[in-house]
C-alpha positions in Angstrom: 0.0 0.0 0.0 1.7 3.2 -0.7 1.2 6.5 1.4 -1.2 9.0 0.3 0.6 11.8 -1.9 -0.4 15.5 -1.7 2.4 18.1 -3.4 4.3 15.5 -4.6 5.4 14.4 -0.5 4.0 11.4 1.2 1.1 12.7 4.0 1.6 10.6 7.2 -2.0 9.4 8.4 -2.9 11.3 11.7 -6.0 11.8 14.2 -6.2 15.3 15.5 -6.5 15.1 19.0 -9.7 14.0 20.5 -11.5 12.8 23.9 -12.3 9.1 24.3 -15.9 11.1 23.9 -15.8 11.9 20.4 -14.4 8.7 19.4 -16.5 6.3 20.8 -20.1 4.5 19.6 -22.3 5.4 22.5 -24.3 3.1 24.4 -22.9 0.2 23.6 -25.2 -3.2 24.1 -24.1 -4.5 27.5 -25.4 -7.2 29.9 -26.2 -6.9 33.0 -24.2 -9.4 35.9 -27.9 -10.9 36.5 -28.9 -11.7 33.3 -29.4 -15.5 32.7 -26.8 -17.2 30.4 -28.9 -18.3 27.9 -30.4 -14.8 27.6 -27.1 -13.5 27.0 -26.0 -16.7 24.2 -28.7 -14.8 22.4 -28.2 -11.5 22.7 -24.3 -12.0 21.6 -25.8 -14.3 19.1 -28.2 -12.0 17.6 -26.1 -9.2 17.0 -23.4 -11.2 16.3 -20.9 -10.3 19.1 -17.9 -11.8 20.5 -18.1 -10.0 23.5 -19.9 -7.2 25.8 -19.7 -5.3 28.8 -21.0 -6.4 32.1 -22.4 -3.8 34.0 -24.1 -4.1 38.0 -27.5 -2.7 38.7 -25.6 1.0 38.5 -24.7 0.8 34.9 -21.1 0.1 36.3 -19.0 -2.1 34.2 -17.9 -5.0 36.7 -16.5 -7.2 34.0 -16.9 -8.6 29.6 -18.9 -11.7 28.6 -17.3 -13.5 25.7 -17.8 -16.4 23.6 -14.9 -18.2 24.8 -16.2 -18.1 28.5 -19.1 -19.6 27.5 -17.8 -22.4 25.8 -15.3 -22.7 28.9 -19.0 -23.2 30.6 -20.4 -25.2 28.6 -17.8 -27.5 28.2 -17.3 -27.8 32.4 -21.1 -28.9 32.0 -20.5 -31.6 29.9 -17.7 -32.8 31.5 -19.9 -33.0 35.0 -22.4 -34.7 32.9 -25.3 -31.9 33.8 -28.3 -32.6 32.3 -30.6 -29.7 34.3 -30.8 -26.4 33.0 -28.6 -24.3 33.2 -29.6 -21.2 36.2 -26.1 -19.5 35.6 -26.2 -15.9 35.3 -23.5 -14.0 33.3 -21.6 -13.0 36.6 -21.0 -16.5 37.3 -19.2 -16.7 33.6 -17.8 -13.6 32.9 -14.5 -12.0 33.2 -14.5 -10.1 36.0 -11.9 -7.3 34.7 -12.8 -4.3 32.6 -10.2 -1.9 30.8 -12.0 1.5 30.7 -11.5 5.4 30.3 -12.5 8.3 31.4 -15.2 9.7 28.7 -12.2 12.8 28.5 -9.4 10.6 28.3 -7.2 12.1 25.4 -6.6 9.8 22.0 -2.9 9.4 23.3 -4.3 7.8 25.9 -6.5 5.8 24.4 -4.4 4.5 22.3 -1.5 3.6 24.5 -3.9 2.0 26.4 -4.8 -0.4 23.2 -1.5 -1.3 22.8 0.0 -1.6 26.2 -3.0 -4.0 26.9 -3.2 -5.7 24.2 -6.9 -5.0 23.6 -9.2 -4.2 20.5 -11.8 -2.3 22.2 -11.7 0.1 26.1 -14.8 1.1 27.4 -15.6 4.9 28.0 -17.4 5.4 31.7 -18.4 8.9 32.8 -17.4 10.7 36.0 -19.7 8.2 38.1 -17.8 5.3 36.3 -21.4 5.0 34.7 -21.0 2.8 31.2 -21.4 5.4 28.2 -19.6 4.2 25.3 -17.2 1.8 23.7 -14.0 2.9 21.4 -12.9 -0.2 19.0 -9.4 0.0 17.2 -12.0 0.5 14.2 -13.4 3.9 15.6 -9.6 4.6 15.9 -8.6 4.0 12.4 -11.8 5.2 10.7 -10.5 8.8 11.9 -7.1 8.5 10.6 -6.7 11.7 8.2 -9.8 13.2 8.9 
């Protein structure tokens, strides 16, 4: 892929600076820690997620629900040879860490925090630590030479 060229010099791709609030897709779909599993198989299955925030009755994100903790689930189930439904709630599956940002947490931030963590996605929580938005590595790149 070659650079874009404007006056005959390659233009390096940049982001002005922004808050974690401009970059971010608002209310993300989150689950809350009391939802039953098999509510939450089809919710991820319906909008075809991988994962989703966990938040407690305050809209506070306690933790992420993914496929693979699920399957980790599932698979103890089968192992014990369970035949009875299943009465697990997501906060008995999920992954009880978070990364998340303040909603005025600047792109450097942001995106140091992406690559120091190794993660796609941080999610953006307001002053009360109140779930308000997600930023993807995707929001990220779609602004590159805006």
């Amino acid at each position: 892929m070659t650079p874009t060229v404007q006056n005959g010099k390659p233009q390096r791709l940049a982001i002005r600076a922004k808050p974690a609030a401009d970059l971010m897709t608002p209310n993300p779909i989150s689950l809350r820690d009391t939802m039953p599993v098999a509510d939450a198989v089809a919710l991820l299955t319906r909008k075809g997620f991988h994962v989703a925030p966990v938040i407690d009755e305050s809209g506070r994100p306690v933790g992420v629900l993914s496929y693979t903790d699920i399957v980790i689930h599932e698979g103890a189930r089968n192992d014990a040879g369970s035949t009875a439904p299943d009465e697990a709630q997501v906060r008995d599956l999920m992954t009880p860490v978070v990364f998340c940002v303040p909603a005025d947490a600047p792109l450097r931030r942001v995106v140091g925090d992406m690559v120091a963590l190794n993660v796609h996605q941080l999610y953006v929580v307001d002053a009360g630590n109140v779930l308000i938005g997600v930023v993807t590595a995707l929001d990220v790149l779609r602004r590159l030479g805006e």
